[in-house]
C-alpha positions in Angstrom: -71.9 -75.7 26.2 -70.4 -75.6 22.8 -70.9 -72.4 20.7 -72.9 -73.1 17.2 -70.5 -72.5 14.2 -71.9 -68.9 13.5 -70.6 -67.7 16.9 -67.6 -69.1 16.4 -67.4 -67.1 13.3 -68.8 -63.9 15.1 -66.5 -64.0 17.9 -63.8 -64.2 15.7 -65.0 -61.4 13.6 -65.3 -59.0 16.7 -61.5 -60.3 18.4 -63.3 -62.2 21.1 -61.5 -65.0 20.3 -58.9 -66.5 22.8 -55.6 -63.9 22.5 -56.9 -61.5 20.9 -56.8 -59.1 23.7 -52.9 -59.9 24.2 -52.0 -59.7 20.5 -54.1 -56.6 20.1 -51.6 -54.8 23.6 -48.3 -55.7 21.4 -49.6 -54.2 18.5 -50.7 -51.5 20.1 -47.5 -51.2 22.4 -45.2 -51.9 19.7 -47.2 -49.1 17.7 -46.6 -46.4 20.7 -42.8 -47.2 20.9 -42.0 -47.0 17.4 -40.7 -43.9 16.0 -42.7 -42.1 13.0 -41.6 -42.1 9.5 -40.7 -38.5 9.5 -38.6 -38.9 12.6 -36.5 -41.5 11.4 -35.9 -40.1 8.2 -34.5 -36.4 9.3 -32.4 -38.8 11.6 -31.2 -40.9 9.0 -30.4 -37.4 7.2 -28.1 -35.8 9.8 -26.7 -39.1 9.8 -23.5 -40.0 6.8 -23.7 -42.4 4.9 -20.3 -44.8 5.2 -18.0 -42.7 2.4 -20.7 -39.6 2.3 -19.6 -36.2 2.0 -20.7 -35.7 5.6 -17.2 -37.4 6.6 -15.2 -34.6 5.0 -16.8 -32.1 7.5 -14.5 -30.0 9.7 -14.8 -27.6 12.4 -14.6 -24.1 12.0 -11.2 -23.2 12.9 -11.6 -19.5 15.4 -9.8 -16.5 14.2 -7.3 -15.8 16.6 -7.7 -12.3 16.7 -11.0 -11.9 16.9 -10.9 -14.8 19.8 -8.1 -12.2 21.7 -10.8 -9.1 21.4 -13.9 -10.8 23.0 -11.7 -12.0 25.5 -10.6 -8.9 26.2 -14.2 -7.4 26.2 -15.7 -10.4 27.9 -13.3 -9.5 30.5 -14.2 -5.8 31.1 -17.9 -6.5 31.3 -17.3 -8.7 34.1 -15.5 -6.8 36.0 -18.1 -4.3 36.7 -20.3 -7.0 37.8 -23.9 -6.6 35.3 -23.5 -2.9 35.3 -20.9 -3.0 32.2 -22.6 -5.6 30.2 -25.2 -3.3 29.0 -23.0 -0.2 28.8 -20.4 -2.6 26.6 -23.3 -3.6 24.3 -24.5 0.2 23.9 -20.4 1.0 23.7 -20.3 -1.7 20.7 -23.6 -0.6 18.8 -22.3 3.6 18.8 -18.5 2.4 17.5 -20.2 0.2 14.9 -22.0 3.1 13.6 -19.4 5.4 14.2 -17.3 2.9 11.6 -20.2 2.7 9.2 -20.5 6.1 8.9 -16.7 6.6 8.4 -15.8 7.0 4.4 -13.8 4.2 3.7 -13.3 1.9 0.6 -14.4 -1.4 1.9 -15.5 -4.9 -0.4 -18.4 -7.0 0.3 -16.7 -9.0 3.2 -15.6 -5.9 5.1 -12.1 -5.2 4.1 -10.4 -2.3 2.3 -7.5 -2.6 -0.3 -4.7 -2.7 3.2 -6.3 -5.1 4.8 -8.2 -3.3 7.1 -11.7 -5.3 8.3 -14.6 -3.7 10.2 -15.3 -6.2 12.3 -11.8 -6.4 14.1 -11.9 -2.7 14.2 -15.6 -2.6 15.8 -14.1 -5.0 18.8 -10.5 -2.9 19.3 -12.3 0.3 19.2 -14.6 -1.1 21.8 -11.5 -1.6 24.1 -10.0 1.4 23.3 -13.1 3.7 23.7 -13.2 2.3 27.2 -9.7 3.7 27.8 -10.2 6.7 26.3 -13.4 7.4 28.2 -13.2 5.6 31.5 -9.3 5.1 32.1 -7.4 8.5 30.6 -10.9 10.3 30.9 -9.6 12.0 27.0 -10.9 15.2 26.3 -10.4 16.3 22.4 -10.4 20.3 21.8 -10.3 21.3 18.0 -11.7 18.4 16.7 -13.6 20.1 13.7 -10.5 21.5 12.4 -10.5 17.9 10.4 -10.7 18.6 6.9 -12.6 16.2 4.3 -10.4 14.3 2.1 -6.9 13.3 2.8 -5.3 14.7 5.9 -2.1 14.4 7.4 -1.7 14.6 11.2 1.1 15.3 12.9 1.6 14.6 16.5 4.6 14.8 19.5 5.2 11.3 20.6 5.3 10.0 24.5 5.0 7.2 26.6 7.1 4.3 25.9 4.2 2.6 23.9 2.1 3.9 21.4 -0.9 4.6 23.4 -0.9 8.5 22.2 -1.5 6.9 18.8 -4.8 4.7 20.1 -6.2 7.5 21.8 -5.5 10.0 18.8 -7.5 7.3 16.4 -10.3 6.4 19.2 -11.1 10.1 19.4 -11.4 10.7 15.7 -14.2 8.0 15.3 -15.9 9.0 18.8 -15.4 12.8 18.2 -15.0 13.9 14.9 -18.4 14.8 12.0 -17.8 12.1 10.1 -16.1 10.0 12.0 -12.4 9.2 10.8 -10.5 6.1 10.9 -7.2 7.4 11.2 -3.9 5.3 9.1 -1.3 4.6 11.2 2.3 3.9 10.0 3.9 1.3 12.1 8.1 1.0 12.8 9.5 -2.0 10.3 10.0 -4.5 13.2 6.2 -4.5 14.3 5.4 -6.9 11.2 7.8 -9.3 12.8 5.4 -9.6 16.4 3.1 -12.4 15.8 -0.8 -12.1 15.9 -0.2 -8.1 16.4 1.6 -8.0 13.1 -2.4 -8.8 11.9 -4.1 -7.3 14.1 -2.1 -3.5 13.2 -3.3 -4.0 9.8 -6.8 -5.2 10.5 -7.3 -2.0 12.5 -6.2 0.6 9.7 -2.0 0.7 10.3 0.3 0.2 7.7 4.1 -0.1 7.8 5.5 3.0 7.6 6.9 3.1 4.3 6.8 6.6 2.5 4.5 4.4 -0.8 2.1 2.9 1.7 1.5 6.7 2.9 1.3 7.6 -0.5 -1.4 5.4 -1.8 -3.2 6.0 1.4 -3.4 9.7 1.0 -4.3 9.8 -2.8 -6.9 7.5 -1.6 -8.4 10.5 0.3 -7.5 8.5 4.1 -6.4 10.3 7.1 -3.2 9.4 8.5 -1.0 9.8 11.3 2.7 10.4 11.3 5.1 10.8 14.7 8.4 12.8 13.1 10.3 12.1 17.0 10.0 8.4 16.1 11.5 5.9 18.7 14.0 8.8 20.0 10.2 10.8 21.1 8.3 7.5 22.4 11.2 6.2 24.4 12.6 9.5 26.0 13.3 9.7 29.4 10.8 11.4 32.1 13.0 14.1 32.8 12.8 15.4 28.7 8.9 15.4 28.8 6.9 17.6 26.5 10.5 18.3 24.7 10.1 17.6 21.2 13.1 15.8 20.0 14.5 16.7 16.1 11.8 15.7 13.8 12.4 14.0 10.8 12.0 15.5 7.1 9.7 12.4 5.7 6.2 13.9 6.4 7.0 17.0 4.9 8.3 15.9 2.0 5.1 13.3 1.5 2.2 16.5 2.4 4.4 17.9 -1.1 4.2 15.7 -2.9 0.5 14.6 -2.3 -0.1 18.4 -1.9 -2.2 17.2 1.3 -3.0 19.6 4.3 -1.4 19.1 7.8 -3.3 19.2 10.9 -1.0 19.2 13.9 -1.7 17.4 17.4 -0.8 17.8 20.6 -1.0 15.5 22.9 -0.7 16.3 27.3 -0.8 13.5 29.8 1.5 10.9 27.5 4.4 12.0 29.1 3.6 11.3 32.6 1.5 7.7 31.9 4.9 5.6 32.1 7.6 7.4 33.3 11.0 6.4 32.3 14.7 6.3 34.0 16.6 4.5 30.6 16.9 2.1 27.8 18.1 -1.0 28.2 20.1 -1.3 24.7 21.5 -4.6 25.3 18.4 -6.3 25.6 16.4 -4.0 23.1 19.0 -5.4 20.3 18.5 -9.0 21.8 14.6 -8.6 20.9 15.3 -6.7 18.0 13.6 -3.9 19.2 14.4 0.2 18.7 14.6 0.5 22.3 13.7 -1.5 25.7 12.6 2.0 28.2 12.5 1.0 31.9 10.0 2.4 33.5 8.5 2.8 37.1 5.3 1.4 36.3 3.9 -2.3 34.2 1.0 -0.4 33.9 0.3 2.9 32.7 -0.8 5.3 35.3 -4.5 6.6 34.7 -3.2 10.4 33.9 -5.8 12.7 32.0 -5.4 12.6 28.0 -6.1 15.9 26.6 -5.9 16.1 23.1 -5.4 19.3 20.6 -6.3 19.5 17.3 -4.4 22.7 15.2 -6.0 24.7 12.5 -4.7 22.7 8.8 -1.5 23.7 7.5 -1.0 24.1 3.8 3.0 24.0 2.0 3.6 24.6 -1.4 7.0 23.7 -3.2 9.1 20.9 -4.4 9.1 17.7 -2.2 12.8 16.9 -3.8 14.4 20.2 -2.3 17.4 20.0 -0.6 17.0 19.4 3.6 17.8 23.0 4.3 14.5 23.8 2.6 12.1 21.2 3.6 13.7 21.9 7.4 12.5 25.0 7.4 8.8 23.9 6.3 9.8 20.9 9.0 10.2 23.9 11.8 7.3 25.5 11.2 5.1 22.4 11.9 7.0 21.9 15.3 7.1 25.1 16.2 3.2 24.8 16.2 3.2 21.5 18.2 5.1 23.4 20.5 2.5 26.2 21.3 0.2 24.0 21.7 1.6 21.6 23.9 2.9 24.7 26.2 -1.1 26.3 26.1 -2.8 23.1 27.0 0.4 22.2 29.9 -0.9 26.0 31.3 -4.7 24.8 31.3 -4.5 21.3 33.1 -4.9 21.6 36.6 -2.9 18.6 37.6 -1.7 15.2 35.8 -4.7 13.4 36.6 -7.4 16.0 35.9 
């Protein structure tokens, strides 16, 4: 039966009509598939344009350095299988305050004027506070005989590699109220090792030139001098805990910056790599002061114990002639000396 005109018109109105149904699914379907306005416009953001700016991007190219040090760390945390994760983060958070409370000239992004950078230093100290507490077990004695302002220190030198130097800085920022970062001054050929020539200066060294000291100290730093030099490092096992002739350079720099001396000694150095000669030949190939062969690749895990003297003040002319400044010189060694004979009397064994 036909429909009258006005239902034709009705259905229509209310999508009775044949198709309706179907039409009314695609729009509907189409509708639920499609992505909102919103969506596709943050996509069509992150998205360059052909010839944008967005092309020009490049990846951030990782410092090397500070790639090496959480390698390092990563390492050590898994060694002691979840135990050392949470004693590396507490480990981190104490040597980062230790550093911030440390006086030190520093710019907004973290450096001082030599280069030095808190953030490499945070991750170095990290790994050497885990020596110095868990591998050489360091004990410092003397540690408030520090003096504010500039200091120089002056230590006996040991162990084929400067490990006596590490342990002498980790225990000034562990140890000392306020915490010191101590100046190192490197030999000339350590600028010439790559990534180590940046990471010695990113962690407070300098080369050991007598201006670099200079500036340091008259910028009220702390820093640390070894008078045996190479001849003291790289000595054989049977000379340990015999100073070799010091040098006259530290003496005449404490004149002439009128800065106080605070000598170290250092047991348990001697005996962490023992040593039966120098290999010349190959040392000059390298370019190197000395090549020692040694017993060990490894040092052993002896006992640090480190002494901190009573300051030392000299007076007089930093331009005197070497008989004068040697005596001063003598003085200072003579004082090592004492200290390094009490503290060998003390220790009950090499690795206690």
């Amino acid at each position: 039966m036909a429909k009258s005109g006005s239902e034709s018109k009705k259905s229509q109105r209310s999508g009775n009509g044949d198709g309706a149904p179907a039409a009314r699914r695609r729009r509907s379907k189409a509708a639920t598939t499609r992505e909102p306005r919103s969506t596709r416009a943050a996509a069509a953001e992150r998205t360059p344009r052909e010839g944008s700016i967005g092309e020009l991007h490049e990846p951030e190219v990782p410092n090397l350095v500070n790639s090496t040090l959480d390698a390092i760390a990563g390492l050590a945390s898994g060694t002691f299988d979840g135990v050392a994760p949470q004693m590396l983060r507490e480990l981190e958070e104490e040597v980062r305050h230790k550093i911030a409370q440390a006086p030190m000239e520093l710019n907004s992004y973290g450096y001082d004027p030599w280069g030095f950078n808190t953030a490499v230093a945070t991750r170095t100290l990290v790994v050497m506070a885990l020596m110095y507490r868990y591998y050489f077990r360091a004990t410092a004695y003397g540690i408030e005989n520090l003096p504010a302002g500039r200091v120089l220190l002056i230590s006996n030198h040991a162990g084929q590699i400067a490990i006596d130097a590490a342990m002498i800085g980790t225990a000034t920022v562990l140890e000392a109220n306020p915490p010191r970062i101590v100046r190192g001054m490197g030999e000339y050929w350590l600028p010439t090792l790559p990534l180590f020539n940046v990471l010695m200066v990113r962690v407070g060294s300098v080369v050991g030139t007598q201006k670099n000291a200079a500036d340091l100290l008259h910028h009220g730093e702390a820093v640390i001098a070894f008078p045996e030099g190479v001849r003291g490092m790289n000595k054989s096992f049977s000379e340990r805990y015999k100073l070799k002739e010091f040098g006259l350079g530290f003496m005449r720099l404490a004149l002439q910056t009128n800065t106080p001396i605070v000598p170290v000694a250092v047991v348990g150095s001697e005996e962490q790599a023992p040593s039966f000669g120098n290999f010349k030949p190959l040392a000059r190939l390298l370019g190197m002061p000395a090549f020692p062969l040694v017993v060990t690749p490894v040092p052993f895990p002896v006992r640090y114990h480190i002494y901190f003297g009573e300051p030392m003040e000299f007076r007089g002319n930093p331009n005197d002639e070497d008989q004068v400044i040697e005596a001063k010189v003598e003085q200072v060694k003579a004082r090592i000396r004492s200290m390094l004979e009490t503290g060998l009397r003390r220790r009950r064994s090499i690795f206690f």
